[in-house]
Biopython code that builds the backbone (N, CA, C, O; Angstrom):
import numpy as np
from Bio.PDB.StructureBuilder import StructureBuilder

atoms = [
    (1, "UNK", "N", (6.148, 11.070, 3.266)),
    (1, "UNK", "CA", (5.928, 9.668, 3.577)),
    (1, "UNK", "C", (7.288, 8.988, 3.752)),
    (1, "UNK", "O", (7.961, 8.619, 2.790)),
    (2, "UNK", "N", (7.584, 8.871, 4.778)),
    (2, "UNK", "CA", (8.489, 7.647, 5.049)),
    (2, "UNK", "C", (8.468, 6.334, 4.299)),
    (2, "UNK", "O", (7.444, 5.689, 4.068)),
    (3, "UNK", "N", (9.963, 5.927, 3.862)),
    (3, "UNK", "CA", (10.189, 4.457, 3.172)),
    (3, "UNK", "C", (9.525, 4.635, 2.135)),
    (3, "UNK", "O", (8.786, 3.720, 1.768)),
    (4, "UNK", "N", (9.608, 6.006, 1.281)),
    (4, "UNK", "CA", (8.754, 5.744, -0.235)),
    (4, "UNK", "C", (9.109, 4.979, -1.340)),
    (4, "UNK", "O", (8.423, 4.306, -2.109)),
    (5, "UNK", "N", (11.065, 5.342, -1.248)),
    (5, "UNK", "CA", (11.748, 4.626, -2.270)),
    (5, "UNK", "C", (11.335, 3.231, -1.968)),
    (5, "UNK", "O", (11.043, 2.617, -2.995)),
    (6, "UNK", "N", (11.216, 2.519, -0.834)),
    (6, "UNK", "CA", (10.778, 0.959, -0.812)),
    (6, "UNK", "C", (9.479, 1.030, -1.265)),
    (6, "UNK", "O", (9.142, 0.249, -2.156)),
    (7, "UNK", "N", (8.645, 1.859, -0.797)),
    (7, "UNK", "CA", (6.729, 1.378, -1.297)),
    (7, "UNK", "C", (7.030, 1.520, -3.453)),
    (7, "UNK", "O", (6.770, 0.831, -4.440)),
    (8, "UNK", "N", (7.633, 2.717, -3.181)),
    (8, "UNK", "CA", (8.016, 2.648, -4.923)),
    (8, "UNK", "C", (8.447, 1.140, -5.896)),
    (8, "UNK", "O", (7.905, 0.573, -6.844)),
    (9, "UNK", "N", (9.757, 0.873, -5.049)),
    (9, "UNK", "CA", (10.130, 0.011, -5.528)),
    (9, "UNK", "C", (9.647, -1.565, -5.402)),
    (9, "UNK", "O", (10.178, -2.487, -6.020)),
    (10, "UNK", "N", (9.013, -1.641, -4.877)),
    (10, "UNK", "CA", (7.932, -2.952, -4.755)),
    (10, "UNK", "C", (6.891, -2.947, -5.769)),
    (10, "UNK", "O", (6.579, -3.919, -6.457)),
    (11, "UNK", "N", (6.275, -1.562, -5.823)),
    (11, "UNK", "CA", (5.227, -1.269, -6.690)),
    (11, "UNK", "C", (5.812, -1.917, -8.037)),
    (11, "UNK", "O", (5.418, -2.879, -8.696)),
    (12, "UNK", "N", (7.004, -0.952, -8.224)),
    (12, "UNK", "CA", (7.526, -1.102, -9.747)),
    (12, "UNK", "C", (7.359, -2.759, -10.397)),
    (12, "UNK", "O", (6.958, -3.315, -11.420)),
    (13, "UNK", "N", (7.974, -3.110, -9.020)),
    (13, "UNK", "CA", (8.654, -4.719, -9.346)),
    (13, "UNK", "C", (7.323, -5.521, -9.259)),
    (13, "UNK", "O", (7.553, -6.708, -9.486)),
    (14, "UNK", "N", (6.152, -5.301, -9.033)),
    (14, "UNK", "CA", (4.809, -5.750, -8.708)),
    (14, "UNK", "C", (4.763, -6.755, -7.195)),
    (14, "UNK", "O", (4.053, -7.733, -6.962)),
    (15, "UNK", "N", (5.620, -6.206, -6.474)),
    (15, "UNK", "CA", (5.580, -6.777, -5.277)),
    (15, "UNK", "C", (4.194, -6.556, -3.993)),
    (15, "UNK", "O", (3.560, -5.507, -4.102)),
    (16, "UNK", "N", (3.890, -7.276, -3.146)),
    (16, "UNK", "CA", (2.812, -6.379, -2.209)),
    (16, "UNK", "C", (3.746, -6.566, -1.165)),
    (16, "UNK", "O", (4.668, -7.377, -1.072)),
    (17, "UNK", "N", (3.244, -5.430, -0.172)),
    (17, "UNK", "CA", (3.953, -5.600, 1.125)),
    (17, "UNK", "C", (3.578, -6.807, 1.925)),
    (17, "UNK", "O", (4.519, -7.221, 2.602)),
    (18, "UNK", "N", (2.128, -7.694, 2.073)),
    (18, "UNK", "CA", (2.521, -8.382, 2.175)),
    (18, "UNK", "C", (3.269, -9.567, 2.310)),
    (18, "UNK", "O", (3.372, -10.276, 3.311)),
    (19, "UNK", "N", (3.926, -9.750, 0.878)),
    (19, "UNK", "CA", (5.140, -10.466, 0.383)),
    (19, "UNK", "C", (6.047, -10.378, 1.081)),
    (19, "UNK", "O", (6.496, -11.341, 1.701)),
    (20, "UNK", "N", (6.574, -9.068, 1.142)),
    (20, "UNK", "CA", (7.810, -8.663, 1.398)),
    (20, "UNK", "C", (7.633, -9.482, 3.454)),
    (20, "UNK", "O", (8.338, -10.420, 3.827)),
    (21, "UNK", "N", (6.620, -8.825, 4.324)),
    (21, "UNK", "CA", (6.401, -9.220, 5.255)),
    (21, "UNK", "C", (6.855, -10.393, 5.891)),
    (21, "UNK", "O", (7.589, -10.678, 6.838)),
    (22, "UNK", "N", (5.602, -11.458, 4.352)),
    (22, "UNK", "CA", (5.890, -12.869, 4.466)),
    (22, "UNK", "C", (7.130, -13.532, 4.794)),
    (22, "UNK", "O", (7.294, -14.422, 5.628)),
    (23, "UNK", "N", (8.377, -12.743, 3.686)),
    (23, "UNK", "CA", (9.983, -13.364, 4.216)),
    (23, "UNK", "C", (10.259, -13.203, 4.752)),
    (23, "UNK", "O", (11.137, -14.022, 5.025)),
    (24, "UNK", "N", (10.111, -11.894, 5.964)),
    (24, "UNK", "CA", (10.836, -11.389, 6.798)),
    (24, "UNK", "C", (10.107, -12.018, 8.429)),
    (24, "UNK", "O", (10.392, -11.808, 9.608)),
    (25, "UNK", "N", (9.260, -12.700, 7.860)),
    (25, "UNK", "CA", (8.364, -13.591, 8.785)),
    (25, "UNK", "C", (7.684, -12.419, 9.996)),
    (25, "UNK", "O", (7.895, -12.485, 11.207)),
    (26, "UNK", "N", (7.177, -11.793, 9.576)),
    (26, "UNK", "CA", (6.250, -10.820, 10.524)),
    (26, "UNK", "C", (4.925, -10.596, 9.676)),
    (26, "UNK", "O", (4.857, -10.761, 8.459)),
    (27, "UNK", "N", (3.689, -10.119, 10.656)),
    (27, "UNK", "CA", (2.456, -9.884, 10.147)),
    (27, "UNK", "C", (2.438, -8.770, 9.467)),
    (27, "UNK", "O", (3.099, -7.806, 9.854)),
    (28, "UNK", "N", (1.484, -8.709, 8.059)),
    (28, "UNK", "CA", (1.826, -7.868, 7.322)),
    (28, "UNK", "C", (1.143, -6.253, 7.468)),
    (28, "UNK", "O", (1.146, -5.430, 6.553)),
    (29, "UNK", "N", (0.434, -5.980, 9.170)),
    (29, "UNK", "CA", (-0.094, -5.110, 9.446)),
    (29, "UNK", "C", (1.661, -4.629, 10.235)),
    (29, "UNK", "O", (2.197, -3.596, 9.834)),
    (30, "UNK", "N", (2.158, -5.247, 11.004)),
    (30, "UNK", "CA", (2.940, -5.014, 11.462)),
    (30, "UNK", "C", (4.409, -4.418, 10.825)),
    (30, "UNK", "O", (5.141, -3.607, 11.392)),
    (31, "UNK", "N", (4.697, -5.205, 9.148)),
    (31, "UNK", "CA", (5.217, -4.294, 8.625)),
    (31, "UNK", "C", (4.945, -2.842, 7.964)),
    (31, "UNK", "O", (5.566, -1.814, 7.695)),
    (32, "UNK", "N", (3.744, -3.337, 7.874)),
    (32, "UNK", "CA", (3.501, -1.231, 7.391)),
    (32, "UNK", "C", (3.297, -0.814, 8.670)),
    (32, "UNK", "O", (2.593, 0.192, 8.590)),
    (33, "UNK", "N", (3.489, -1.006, 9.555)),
    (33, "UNK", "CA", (3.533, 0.149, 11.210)),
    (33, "UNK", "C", (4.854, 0.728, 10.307)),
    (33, "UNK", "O", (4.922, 1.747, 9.620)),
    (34, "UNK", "N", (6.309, -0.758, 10.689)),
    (34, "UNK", "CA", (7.317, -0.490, 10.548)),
    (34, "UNK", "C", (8.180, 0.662, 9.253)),
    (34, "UNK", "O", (9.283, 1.204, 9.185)),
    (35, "UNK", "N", (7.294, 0.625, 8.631)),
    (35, "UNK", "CA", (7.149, 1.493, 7.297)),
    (35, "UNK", "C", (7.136, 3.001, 7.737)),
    (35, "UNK", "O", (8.048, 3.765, 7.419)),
    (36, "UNK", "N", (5.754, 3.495, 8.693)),
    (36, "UNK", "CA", (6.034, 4.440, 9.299)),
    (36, "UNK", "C", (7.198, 4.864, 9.560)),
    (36, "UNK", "O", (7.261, 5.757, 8.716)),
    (37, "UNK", "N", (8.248, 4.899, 10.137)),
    (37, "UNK", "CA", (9.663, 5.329, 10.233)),
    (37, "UNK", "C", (10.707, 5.075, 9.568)),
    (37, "UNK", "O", (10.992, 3.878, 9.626)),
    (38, "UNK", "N", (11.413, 5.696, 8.950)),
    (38, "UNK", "CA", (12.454, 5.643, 8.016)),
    (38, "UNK", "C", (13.456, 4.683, 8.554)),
    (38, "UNK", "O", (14.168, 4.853, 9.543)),
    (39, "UNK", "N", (13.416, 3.758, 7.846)),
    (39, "UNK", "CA", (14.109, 2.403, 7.891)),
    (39, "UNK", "C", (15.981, 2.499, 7.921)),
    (39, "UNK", "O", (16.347, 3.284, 7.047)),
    (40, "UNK", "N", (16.473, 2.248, 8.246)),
    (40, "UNK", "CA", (17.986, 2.362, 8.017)),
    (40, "UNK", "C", (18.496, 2.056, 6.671)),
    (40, "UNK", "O", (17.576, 1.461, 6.109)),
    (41, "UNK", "N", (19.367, 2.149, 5.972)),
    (41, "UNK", "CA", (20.080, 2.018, 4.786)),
    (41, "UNK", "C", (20.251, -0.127, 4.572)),
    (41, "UNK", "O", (19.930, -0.802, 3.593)),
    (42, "UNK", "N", (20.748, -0.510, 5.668)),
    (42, "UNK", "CA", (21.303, -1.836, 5.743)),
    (42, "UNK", "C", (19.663, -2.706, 5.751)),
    (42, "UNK", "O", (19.520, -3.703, 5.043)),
    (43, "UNK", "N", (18.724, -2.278, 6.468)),
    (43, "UNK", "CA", (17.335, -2.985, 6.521)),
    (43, "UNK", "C", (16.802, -2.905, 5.127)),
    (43, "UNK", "O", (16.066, -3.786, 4.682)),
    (44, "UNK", "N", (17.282, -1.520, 4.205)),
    (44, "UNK", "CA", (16.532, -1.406, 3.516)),
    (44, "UNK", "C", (17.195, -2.068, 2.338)),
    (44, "UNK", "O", (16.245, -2.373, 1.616)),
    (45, "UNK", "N", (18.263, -2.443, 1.770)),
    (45, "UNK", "CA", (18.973, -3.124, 1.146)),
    (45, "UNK", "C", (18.616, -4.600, 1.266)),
    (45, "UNK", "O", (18.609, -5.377, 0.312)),
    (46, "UNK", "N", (18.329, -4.905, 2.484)),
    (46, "UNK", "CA", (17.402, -6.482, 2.694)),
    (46, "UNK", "C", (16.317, -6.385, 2.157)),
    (46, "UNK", "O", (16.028, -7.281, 1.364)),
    (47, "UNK", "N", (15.386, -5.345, 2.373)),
    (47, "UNK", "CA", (13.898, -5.876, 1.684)),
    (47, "UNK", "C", (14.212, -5.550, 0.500)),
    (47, "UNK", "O", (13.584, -6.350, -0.194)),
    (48, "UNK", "N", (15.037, -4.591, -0.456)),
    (48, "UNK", "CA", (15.014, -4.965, -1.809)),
    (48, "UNK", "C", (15.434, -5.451, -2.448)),
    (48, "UNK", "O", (15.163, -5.509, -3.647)),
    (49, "UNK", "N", (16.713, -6.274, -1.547)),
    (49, "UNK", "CA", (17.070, -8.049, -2.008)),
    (49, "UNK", "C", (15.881, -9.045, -1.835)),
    (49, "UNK", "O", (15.956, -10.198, -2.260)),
    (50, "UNK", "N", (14.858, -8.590, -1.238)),
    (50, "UNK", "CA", (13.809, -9.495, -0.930)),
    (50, "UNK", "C", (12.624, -9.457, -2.395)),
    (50, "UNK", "O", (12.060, -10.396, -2.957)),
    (51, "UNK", "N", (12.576, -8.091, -2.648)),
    (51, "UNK", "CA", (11.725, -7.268, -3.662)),
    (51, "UNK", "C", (11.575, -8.258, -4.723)),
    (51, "UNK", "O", (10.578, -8.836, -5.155)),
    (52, "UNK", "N", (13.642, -8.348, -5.248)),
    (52, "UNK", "CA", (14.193, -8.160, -6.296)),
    (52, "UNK", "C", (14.198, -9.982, -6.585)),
    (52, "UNK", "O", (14.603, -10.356, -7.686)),
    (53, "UNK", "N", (13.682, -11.167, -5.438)),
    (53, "UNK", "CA", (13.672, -12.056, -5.251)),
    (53, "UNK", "C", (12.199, -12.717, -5.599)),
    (53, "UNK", "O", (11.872, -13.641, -6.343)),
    (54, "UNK", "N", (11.607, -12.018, -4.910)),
    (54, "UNK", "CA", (9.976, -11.924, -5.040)),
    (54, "UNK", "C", (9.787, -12.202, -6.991)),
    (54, "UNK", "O", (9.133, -13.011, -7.650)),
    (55, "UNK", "N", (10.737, -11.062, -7.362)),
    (55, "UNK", "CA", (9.584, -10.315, -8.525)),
    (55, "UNK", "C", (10.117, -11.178, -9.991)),
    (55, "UNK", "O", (9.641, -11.068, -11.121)),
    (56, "UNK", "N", (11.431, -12.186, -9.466)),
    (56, "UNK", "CA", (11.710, -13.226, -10.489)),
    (56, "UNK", "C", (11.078, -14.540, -9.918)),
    (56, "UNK", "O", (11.457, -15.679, -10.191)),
    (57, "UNK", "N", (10.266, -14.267, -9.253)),
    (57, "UNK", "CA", (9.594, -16.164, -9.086)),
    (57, "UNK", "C", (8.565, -16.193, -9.866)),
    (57, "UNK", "O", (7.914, -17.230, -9.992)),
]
sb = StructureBuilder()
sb.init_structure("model")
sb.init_model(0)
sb.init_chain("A")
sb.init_seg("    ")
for serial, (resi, resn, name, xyz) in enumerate(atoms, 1):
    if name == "N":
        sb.init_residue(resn, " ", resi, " ")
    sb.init_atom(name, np.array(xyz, "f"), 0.0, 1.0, " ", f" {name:<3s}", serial, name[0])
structure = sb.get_structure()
């Protein structure tokens, strides 16, 4: 499975992908397409600044 360490780390933090979606302002069917393919290092450092943002509100 592609992007596990992110599906992991959302889980952990009790995030949904929706959430994550929500900031990045795209539909949240459209980010799990994007999920399908292994995300770059720099994208993926954004959504778990996003995660890690989420999971203290």
């Amino acid at each position: 499975m592609c992007n596990k360490d992110i599906r992991e780390y959302a889980n952990k933090r009790n995030v949904r992908l929706w959430q994550i979606a929500i900031e990045l302002g795209i539909n949240d069917g459209n980010f799990s397409r994007k999920l399908r393919v292994e995300l770059s290092e720099e994208k993926k450092a954004e959504i778990r600044a996003i995660i890690d943002r989420l999971a203290t509100e």
